[in-house]
C-alpha positions as YAML, in Angstrom:
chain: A
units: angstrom
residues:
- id: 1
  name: UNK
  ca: [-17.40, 38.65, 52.68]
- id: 2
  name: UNK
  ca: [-17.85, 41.42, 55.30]
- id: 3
  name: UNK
  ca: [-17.38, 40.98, 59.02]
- id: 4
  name: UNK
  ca: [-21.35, 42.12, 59.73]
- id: 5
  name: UNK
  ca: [-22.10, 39.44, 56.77]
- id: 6
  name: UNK
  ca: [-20.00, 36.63, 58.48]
- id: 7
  name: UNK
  ca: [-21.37, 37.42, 61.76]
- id: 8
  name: UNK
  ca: [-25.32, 37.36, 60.27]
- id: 9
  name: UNK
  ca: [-24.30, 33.94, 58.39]
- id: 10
  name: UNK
  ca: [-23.03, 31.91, 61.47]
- id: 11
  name: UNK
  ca: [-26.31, 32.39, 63.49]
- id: 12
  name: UNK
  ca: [-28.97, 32.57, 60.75]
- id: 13
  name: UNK
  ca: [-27.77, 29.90, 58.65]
- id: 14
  name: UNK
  ca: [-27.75, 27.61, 61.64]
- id: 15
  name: UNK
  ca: [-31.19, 28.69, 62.28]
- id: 16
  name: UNK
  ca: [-32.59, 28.46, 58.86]
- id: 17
  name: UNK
  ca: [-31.08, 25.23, 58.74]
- id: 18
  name: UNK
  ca: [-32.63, 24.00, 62.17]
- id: 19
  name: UNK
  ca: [-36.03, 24.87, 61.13]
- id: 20
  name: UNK
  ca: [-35.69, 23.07, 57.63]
- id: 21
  name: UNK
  ca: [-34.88, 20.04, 59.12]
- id: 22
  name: UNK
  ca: [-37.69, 20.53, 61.77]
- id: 23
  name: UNK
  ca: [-39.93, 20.47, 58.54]
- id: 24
  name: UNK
  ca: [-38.34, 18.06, 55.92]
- id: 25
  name: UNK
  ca: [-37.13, 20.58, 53.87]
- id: 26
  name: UNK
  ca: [-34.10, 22.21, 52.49]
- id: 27
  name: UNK
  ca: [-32.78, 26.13, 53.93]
- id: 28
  name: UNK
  ca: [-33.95, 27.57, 50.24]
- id: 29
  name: UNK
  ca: [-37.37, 25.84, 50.19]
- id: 30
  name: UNK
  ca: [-37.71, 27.52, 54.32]
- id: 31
  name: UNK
  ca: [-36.68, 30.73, 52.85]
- id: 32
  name: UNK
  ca: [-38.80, 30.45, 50.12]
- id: 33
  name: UNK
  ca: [-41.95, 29.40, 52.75]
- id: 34
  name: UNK
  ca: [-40.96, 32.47, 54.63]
- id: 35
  name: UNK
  ca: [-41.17, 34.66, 52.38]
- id: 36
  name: UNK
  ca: [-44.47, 33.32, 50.86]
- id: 37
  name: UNK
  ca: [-45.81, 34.34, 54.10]
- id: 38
  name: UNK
  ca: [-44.76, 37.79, 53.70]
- id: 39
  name: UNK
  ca: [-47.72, 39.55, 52.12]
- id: 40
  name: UNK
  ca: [-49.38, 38.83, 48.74]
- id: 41
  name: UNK
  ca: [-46.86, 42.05, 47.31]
- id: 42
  name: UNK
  ca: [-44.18, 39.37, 47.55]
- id: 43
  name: UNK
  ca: [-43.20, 37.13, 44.53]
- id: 44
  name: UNK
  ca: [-39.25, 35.80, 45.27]
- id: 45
  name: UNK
  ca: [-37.59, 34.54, 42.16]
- id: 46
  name: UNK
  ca: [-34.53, 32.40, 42.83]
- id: 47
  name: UNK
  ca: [-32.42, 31.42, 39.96]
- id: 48
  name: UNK
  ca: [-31.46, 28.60, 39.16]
- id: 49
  name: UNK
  ca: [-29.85, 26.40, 36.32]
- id: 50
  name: UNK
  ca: [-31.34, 23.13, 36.88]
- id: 51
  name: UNK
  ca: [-35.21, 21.56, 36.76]
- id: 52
  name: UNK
  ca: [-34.79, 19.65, 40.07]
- id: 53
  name: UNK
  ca: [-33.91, 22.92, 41.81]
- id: 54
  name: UNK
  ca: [-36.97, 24.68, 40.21]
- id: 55
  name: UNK
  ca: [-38.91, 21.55, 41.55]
- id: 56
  name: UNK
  ca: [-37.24, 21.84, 44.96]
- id: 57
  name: UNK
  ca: [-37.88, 25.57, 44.96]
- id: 58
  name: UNK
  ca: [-42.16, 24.86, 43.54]
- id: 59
  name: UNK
  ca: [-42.33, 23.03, 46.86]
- id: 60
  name: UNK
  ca: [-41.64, 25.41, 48.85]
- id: 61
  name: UNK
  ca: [-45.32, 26.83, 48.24]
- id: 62
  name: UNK
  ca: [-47.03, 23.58, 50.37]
- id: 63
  name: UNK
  ca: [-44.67, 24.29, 53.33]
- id: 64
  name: UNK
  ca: [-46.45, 25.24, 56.27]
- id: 65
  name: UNK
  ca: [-44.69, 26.80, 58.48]
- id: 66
  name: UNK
  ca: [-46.35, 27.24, 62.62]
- id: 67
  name: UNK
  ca: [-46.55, 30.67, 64.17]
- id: 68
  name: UNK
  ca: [-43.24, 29.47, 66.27]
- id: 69
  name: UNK
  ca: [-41.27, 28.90, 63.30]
- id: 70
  name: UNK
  ca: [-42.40, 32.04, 61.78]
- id: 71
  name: UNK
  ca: [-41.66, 34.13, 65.06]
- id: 72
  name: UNK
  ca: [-37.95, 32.46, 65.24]
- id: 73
  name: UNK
  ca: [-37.14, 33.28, 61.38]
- id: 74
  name: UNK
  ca: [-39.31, 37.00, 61.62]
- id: 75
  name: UNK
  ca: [-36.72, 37.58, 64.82]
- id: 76
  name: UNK
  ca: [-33.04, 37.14, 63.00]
- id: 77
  name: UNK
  ca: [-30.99, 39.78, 62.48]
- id: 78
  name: UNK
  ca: [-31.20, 41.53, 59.03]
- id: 79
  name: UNK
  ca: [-27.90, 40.80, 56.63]
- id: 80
  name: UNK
  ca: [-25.99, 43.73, 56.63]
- id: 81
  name: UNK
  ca: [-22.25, 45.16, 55.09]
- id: 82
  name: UNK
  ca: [-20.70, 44.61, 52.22]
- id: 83
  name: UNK
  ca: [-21.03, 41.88, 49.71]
- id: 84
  name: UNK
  ca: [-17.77, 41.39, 48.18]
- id: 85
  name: UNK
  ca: [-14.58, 42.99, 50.01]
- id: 86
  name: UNK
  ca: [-12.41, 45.57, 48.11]
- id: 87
  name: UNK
  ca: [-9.98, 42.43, 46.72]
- id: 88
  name: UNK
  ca: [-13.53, 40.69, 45.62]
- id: 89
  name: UNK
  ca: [-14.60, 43.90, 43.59]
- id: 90
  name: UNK
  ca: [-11.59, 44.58, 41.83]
- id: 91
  name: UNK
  ca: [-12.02, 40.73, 40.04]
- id: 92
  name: UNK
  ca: [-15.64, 41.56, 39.41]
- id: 93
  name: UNK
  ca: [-15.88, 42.94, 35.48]
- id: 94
  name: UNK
  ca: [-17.99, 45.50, 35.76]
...
């Protein structure tokens, strides 16, 4: 994982994380409310390989999420860098 990655990860998780237990709910089912509030030009599509995680990921849609919430997860700092490191990329099969 890249340094600018690692640094996003320490701070947003934690704050994704707050805010889902705030509201009952796991950090996918906040990200998924977030980004349901996004504009109607958004449709995420998480994967998945098992039912109760598409049911966990459905309820994301009846999460209501206050202007506060909305204004603390609007305000973190974009992911940025590299995915995978060099040593990562050469085990990837491309």
């Amino acid at each position: 994982m890249g340094r600018a990655r690692e640094d996003w990860s320490a701070g947003s998780v934690d704050e994704v994380q707050a805010i889902g237990a705030e509201i009952a709910a796991t950090p996918a089912q906040t990200a998924l409310a977030w980004l349901l509030t996004r504009g109607d030009d958004i449709a995420p599509i998480p994967g998945t390989r098992r039912v109760s995680r598409i049911e966990e990921n459905t309820a994301a849609d009846g999460i209501e999420l206050t202007a506060a919430q909305l204004d603390r997860l609007n305000n973190l700092t974009p992911a940025s860098g590299e995915r995978h490191n060099e040593a990562n990329m050469a085990s990837i099969d491309h």
